[in-house]
Each structure stands twice: as C-alpha cells, then as structure tokens.
ROMAR-103138 format. One record per residue: residue in three letters; x negated, y, z negated of N, C-alpha, C, CB in turn. Coordinates in steps of 0.1 Angstrom, whole numbers, plus 5000, padded with zeros to 4 digits. Atoms other than C-alpha are relative to their C-alpha. Glycine has a CB too. Layout:
N
alaXYZXYZXYZXYZ
...
This chain:
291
unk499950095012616861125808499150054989499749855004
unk501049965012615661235773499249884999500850044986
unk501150065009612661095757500649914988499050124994
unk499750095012614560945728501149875013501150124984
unk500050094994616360745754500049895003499950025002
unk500950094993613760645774499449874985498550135009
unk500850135012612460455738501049924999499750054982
unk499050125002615760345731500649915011501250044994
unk500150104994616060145764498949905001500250045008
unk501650104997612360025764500149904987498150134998
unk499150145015613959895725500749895005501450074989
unk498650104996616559715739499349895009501450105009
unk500950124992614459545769499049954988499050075014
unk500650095008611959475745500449854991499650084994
unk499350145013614359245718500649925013501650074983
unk499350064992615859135747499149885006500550095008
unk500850074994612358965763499649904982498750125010
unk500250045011611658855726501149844993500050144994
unk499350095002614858695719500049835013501450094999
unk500350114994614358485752498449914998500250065013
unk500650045000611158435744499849854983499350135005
unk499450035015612458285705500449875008501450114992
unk498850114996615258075726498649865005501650075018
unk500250124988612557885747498849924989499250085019
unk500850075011610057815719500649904990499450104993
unk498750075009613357685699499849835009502050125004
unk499850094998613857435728498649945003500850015009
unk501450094998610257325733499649924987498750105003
unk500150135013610357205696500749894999500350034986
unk498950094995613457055700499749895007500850065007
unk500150124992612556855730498649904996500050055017
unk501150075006609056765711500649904987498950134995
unk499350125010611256635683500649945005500950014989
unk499750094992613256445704499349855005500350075008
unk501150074996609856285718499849934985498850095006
unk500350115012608956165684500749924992499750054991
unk499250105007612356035673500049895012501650054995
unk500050124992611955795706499549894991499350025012
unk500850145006611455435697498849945003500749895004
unk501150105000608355245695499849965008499949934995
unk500050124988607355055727500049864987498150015013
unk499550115006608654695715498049944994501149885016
unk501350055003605354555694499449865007500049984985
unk500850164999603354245709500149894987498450045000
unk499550125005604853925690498749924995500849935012
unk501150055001602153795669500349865001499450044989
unk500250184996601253415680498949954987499049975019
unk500750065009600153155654499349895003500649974992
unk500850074996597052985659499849934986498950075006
unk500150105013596952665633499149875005501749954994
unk500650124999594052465637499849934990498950015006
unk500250085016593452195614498750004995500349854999
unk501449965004590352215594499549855006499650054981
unk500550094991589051885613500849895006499049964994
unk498950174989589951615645499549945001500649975013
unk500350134993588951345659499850055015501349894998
unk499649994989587651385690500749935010499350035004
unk498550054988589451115710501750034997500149825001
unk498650005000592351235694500450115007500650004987
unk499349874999591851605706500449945016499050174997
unk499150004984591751465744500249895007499350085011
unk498650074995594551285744501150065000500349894994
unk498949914998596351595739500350025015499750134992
unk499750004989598851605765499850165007501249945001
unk500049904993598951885796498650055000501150094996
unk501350004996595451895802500050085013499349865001
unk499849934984594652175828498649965003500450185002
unk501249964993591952185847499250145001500449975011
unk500049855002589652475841498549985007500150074983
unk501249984995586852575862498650064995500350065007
unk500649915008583752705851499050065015499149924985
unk500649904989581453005874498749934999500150184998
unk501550034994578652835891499250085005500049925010
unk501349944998576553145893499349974986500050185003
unk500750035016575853045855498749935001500849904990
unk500650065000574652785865498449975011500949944999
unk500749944989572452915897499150094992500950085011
unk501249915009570653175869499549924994500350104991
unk500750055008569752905847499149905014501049934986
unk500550064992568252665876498750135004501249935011
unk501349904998566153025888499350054985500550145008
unk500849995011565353085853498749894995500950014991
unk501450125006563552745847498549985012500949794998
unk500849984986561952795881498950075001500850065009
unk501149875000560353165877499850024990500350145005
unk500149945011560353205842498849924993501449994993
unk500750095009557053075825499650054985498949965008
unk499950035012557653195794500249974986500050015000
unk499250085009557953075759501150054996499449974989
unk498849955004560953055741501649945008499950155002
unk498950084998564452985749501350085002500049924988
unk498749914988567953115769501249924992499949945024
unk499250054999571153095753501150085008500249974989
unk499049974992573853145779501650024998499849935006
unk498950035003577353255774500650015013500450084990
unk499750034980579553115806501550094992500249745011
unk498949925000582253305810501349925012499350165005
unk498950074992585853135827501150105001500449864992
unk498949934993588853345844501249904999499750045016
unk498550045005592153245830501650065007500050064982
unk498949974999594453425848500350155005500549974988
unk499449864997596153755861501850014999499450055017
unk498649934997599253985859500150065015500250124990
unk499549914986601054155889499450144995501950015002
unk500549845005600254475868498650004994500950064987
unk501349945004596754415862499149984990500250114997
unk500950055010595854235833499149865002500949984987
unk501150214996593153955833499749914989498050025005
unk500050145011592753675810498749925002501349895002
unk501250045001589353535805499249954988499450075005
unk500850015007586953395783498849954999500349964995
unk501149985001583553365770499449874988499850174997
unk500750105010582053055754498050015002500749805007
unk501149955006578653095737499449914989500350124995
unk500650075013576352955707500050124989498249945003
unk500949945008575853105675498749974993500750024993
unk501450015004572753135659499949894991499450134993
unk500150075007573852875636500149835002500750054992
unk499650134991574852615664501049975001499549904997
unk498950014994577952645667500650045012500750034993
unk499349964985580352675697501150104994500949855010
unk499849914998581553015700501550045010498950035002
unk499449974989584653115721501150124998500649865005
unk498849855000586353455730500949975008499550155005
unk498850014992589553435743500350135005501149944993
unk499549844997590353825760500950065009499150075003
unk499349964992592953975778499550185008501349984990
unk500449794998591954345799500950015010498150075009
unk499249914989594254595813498750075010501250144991
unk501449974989592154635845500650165004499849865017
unk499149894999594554975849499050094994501649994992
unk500849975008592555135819499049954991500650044997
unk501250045008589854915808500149984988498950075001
unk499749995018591654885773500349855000501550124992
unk499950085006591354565756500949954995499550014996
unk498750035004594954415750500049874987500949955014
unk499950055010594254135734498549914996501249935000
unk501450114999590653885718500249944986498150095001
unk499950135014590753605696498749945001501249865003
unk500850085000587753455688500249864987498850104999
unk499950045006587453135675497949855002501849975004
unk501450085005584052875655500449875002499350024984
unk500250125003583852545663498849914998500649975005
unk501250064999581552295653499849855002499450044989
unk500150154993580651925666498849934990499550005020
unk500750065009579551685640500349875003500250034987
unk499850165002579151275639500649974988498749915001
unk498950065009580951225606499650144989499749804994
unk499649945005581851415576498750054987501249954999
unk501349985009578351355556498650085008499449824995
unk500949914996576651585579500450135000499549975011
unk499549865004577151875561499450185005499849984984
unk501049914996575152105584501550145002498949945016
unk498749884997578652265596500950064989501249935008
unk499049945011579552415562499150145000500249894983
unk500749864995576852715574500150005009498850035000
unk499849974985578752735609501150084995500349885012
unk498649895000581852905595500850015007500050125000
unk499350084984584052665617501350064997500149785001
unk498350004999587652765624500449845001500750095015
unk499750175002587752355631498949965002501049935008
unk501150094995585152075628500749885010499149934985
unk499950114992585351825657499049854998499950075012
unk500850095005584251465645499749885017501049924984
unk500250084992582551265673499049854999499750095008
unk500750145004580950925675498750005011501349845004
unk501349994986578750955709499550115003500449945015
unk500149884995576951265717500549995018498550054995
unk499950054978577251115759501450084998500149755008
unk498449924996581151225750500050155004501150004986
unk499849814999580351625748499450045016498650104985
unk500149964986579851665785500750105003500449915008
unk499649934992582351945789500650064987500549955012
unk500249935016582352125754501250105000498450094998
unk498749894998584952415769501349975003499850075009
unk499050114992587352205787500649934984498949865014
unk499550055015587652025752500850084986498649944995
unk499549895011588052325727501350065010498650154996
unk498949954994590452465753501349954997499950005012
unk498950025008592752225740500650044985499949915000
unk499850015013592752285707501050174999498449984992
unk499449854997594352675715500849995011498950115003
unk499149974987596352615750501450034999499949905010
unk498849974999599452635737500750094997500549944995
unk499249875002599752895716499550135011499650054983
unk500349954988597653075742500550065011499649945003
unk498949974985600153045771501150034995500249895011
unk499349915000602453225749499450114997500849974994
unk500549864995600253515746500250055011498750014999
unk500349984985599553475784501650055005499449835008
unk498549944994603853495788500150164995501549894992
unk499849855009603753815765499850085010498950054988
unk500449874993601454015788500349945017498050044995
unk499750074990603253845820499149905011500450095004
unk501250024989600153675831500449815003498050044991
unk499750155000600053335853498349965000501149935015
unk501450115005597453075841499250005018500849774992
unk501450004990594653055872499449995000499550035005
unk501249995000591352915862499650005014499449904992
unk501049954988590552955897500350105007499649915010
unk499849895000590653285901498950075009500350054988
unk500749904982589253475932498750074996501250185007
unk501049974998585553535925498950025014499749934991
unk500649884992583553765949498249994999500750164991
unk501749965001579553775949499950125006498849915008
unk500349894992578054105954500250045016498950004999
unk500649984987577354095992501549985004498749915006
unk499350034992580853945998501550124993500049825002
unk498849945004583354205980500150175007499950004982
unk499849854992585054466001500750094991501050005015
unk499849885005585154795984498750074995501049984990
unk500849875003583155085967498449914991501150124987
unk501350075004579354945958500050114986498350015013
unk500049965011578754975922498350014996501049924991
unk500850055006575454995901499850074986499049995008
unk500549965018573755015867499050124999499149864993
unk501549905004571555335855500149994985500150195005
unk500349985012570055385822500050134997498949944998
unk499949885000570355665802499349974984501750075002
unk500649945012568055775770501150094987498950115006
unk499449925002570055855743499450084990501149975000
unk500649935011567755925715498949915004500849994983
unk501450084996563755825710500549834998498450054987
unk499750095007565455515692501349895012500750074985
unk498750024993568755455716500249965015500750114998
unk500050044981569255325753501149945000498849895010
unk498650085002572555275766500150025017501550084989
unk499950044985573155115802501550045004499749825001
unk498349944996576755285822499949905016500250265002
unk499650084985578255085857501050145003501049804999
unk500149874988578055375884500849985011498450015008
unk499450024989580155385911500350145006501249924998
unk499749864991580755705937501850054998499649965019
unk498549984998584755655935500549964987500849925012
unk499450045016585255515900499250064992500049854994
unk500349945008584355665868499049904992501250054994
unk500650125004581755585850500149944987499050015002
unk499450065012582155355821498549934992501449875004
unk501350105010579355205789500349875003500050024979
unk500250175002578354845795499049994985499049925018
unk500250035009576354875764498950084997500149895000
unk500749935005574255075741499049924987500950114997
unk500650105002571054905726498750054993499749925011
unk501149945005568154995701498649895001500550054987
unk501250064998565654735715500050015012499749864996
unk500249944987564054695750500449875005498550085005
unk499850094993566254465765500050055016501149934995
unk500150014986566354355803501250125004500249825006
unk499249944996568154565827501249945004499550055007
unk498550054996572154465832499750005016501550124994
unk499950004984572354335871501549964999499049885010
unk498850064994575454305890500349895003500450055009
unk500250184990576353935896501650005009500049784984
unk499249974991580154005912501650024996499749905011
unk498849975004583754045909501449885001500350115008
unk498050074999587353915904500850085001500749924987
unk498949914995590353995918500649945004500050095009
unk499050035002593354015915500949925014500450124995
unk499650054989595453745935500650155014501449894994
unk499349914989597454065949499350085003501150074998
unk501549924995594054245956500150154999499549975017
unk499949875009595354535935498850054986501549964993
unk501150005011592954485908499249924999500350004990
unk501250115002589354365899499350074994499349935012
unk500749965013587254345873498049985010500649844981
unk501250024997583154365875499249974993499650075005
unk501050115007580854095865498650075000500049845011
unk501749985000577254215853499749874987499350224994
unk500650065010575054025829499050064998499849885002
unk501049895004572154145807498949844991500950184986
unk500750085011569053915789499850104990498649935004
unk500449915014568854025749499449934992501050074991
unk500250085018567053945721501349994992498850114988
unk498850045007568853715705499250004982500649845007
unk500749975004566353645676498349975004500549984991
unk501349974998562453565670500049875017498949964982
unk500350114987561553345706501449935004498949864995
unk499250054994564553335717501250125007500549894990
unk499249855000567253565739501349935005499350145013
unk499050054992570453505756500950105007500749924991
unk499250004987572653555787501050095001500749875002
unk498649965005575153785781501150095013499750104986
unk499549944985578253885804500450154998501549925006
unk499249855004580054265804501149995013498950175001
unk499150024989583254255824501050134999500949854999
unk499249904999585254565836500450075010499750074994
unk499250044988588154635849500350125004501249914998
unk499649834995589654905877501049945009498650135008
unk499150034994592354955897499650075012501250044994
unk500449944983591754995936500850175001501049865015
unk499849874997592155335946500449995016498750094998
C-alpha cells in the first residue's frame, strides 16, 4: 500500500471518529434541553395567616377544636437544675420547644416558643426535611399579652396580635393559647407537606435512643469566630451554630423519631448571651435519615 493511501485512509477514519464524536455531543445538548424544558415541581400553595390586630382572650379559647399539645418536660428538668446549681446573678430565658408532627417521608413539624427582649411571646412554627436537613417551611409569629388597650407598652413589641386579658392567674399555658390563633391555617400547611398532627411525638433521651452516638466539637474559626458542628461516626457532619462571644458549650439533650423509625431529628441546646445579665436557653434540631 502506498503512502499517499495509507493518509487517505487514516483521513477517512479520522472524519469518521469526529463525525461520531459531533453526533453524540449533538444529543447530549439535546437531552440537556429537554431537561430544562421539564416542568417545575408543582409550587407549595401559599397559606393565609390573618390575625386580627387584637382579641379577647376568652374569646380566643373558646375557639373550637382545641388540641391538646404537649410540651417536653426536659425543659422543664433544666430549669429546676438550673435554680438548684446555678448561683449566679442574672437571669435564663428559655425557649421550649413542642413536636407537631411527622411525614411518612420524613418531614417534622415543630415549634419553638420564646421571649423577646421586649417581652413579648415569640413563636416559630418549622417544618424539616429530616432526608436533607433543608428547611421547608418557618413562620414566625409576635404576640403580646396586655390588660386593656391603655397599656401601651405593646406598641414596642411589634405584635402580629395583641391578646387583651383581665386576670394574669388566666395565662397559665401561654402556648397552648397562641396555638389557637394559627391552627387552622397551619394544618393546611401540615396537609401540603403530608404530615399528621402528633404533639406527642416519640422523644428519646440520650441513654435511651438506639442508634449511632452523636456529639458536639468546637472548632476555631478565626481569633474572633467559634463555631460548634454535631459529630457522628456514620452521619455527616453538620453547623449547629457559629458565634463571636464565649458562649456555653451545646449538650446533647435527645431525639425524635419518626413514628415509622425511619427518621429522627437531634435535640441539643446551648446557654447564650442574650443581653447585659441575662442569657437564654436555646434549642438546635437536626434532622437525618437512618442508614
């Protein structure tokens, strides 16, 4: 075989590997456009929360379908050892935290009632995909508890609603009460992300939850910076929170899980300066999917 040939076959294979190599790059755009003309996953249905700018409290509970909602008695076990061991000055505000609920797939429903600095009642409402620890949905909402309308202290609370009461003896159960004022539209969020209502939802203490022991390390991130991660050998690790003062160290207090013991989230808490002589309670909750 001549030399001029041998080129003009090695030509021919060549355009030949080229043109296939053309065709397949062709269909890889192709099937990438395709991907982008797909539809939208269907959007999350926004829900309308209309509170009125003030009630009555015997009017709010006499609103009907009153659930019953539990609240986590380790809250209340830290604050009894806090007044116990703690002799110093100053002052603990605690945010209790309540379990609302799970999906089959994984999401949890919970919330976090609290004070603000101004004295109002505080409450997060939050939904977590315990799958990926992503945040589906949080509503927070201000309320504030006044004896009549000439105590104008609640116009520096930056109430979503004022609640007008006559006896302070009535406010015995402060969460339980605001819970009405949101449960309806609420438990159509809760249908959205398929979840069923359960304030008593399968809490765990350290010592009694079977699976992979977790804990807290600290990490330096600058002279200025400290940010606390939840450690585990089989799960990844994830920020519980990053902090430029020297608060307390985050402990583990325990878990929830899921009725079908597919998924559970993990309860720590941390003391922070809140401001001058005073700190407060705070929870971090996050979620994983059994392995």
């Amino acid at each position: 075989m001549k030399y001029s040939q041998q080129i003009q076959i090695i030509s021919i294979l060549l355009s030949g590997i080229f043109l296939l190599l053309l065709t397949n790059c062709q269909g890889t755009v192709e099937e990438e456009e395709t991907q982008e003309e797909q539809p939208a996953p269907e959007a999350i249905q926004e829900v309308e929360f209309n509170l009125p700018e003030f009630i009555q409290y015997e009017e709010l509970i006499q609103t009907k379908g009153e659930l019953v909602l539990d609240r986590l008695e380790y809250y209340q076990d830290i604050r009894d050892n806090e007044s116990k061991t703690r002799q110093e000055a100053g002052k603990l505000e605690y945010t209790d935290i309540y379990p609302l609920g799970w999906s089959k797939s994984g999401n949890f429903a919970f919330a976090e009632h609290g004070m603000t600095y101004q004295g109002a009642h505080e409450i997060t409402y939050r939904i977590l995909d315990t799958n990926r620890n992503d945040t589906l949905f949080d509503k927070t909402f201000i309320y504030a508890f006044v004896e009549d309308t000439t105590d104008d202290t609640y116009l520096d609370m930056d109430a979503d609603e004022v609640i007008l009461f006559k006896d302070k003896a009535q406010l015995t159960a402060p969460f339980k009460t605001l819970w009405r004022t949101t449960q309806q539209p609420l438990f159509k969020v809760f249908n959205q992300f398929d979840i069923t209502f359960n304030p008593r939802s399968t809490y765990q203490a350290v010592g009694d939850f079977e699976g992979p022991g977790f804990k807290v390390i600290k990490q330096t991130m600058s002279e200025e910076e400290t940010a606390y991660f939840l450690l585990s050998k089989v799960y990844p690790k994830y920020l519980l929170t990053r902090s430029y003062f020297d608060n307390e160290f985050p402990s583990i207090q325990g878990y929830f899980v899921s009725p079908n013991n597919t998924h559970f989230a993990v309860l720590s808490r941390q003391k922070r300066k809140m401001f001058e002589m005073t700190h407060e309670i705070v929870p971090y909750v996050v979620g994983y999917k059994r392995m």
